[in-house]
N, C-alpha and C positions, 0 to 999 in steps of 0.2 A: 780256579782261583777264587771267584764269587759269586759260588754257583748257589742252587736254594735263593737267601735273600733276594740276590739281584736279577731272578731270572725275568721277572716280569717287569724289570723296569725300566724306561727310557733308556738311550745311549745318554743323550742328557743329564737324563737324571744318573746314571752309570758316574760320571767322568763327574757331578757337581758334589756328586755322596766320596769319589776317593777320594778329588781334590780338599773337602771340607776335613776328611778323614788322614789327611798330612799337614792342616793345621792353614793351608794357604786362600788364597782370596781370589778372587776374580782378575784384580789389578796383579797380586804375582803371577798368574796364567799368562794374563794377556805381557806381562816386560820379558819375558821368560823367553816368550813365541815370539816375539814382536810384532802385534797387531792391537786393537783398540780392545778396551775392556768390552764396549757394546758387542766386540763380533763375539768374544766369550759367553757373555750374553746369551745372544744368538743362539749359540751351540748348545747352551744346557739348555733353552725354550722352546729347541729345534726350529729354532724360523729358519727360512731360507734365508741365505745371505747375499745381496747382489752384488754378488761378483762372479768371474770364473769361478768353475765346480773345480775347477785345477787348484786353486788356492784354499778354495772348502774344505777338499778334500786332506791339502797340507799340512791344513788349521788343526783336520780335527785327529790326525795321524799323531802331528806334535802335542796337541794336549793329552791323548789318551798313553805315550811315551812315557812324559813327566809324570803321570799318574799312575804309571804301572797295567794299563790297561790294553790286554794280549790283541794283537790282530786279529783273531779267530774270533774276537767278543766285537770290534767295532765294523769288520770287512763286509759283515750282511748288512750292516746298516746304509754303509758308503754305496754299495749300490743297490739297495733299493732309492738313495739322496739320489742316485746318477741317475734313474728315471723321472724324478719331478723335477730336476736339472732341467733335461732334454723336454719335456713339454713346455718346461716356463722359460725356457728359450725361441723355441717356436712361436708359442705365444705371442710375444715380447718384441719375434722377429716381424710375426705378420701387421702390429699394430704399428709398428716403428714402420714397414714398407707403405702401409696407408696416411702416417701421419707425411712421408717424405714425397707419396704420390700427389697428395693435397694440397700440398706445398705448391709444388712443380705446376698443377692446371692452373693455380689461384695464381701463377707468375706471367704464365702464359697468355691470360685473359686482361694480366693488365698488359703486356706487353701489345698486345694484340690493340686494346682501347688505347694506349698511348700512340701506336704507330697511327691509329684512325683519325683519334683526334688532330695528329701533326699534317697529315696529306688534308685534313680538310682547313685546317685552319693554316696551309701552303697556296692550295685554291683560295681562298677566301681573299691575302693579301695580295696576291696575283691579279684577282679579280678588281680589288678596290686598286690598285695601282694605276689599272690600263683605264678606269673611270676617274683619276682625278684630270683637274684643267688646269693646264701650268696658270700657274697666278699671273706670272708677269704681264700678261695679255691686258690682265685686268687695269693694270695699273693706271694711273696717268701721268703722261709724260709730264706735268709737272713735279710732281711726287718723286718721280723716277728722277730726274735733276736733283732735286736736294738729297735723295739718298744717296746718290752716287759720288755727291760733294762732299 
C-alpha cells in the first residue's frame, strides 16, 4: 500500500504522514481513540508510554485503523515495543522492590528505637518513683491543721 516512500520510515512517522495525509490533527487521533493527545504524541516520537503494553498496544492498533495502516506494516513494530516493555518492566520492578525494601528497614529501626526508648524511659519512672519521700512526713503538724481546716 506504501511501499518505496515509507519503507524506511518510523511507525511513527508511518501513522503522523497518513494521519496529516486525511487532513486530521493530533487532537482528532486522540477524540476518535479516546485517549490524551500527549499519548498520540508519544506514538508518533515513539517514546514509551507508561502504561500497560496492553493499552500501547490498543492505542497504536486503533490509530493505525483510522489511518488505513495494514497489520502486516505495524505488527513487527508491536513486537519489537513488547521487548522494551518487558525490560522496562523489570527494571521499574526491581527499583520499585528496593525503593519498598527501604522503606520497610527505615520502619523497622524506628520501631525498634521507639520500643527502646519506651522500656528505658519505663525504668527510668519506675526507678524515680521507688526514690521519692512521701512529703507528708515532712510536714508539720501545724501546717498540717490548717490545711486540713
Amino acid at each position: 500500500m506504501h511501499e518505496g516512500i515509507m519503507d524506511n520510515v518510523s511507525l511513527g512517522g508511518k501513522l503522523a504522514y497518513l494521519r496529516e495525509q486525511m487532513g486530521l490533527t493530533q487532537d482528532d487521533i486522540a477524540n476518535k481513540i479516546h485517549v490524551r493527545k500527549t499519548i498520540i504524541d508519544d506514538i508518533e516520537k515513539e517514546q514509551l508510554i507508561r502504561t500497560s503494553f496492553v493499552f500501547v498496544k490498543g492505542y497504536i492498533r486503533s490509530y493505525a485503523e483510522l489511518v488505513g495502516l495494514s497489520v502486516e506494516e505495524y505488527q513487527p513494530y508491536l513486537d519489537e515495543l513488547s521487548h522494551h516493555y518487558q525490560s522496562y518492566k523489570m527494571k521499574n520492578y526491581s527499583q520499585n522492590y528496593k525503593k519498598r525494601h527501604g522503606k520497610k528497614i527505615f520502619l523497622m529501626i524506628v520501631l525498634v528505637f521507639l520500643c527502646a526508648l519506651g522500656v528505658t524511659l519505663y525504668y527510668v519512672n519506675k526507678e524515680n518513683k521507688s526514690n521519692l519521700v512521701e512529703v507528708s512526713h515532712y510536714i508539720s503538724p501545724s501546717l498540717s491543721k490548717h490545711v486540713n481546716s
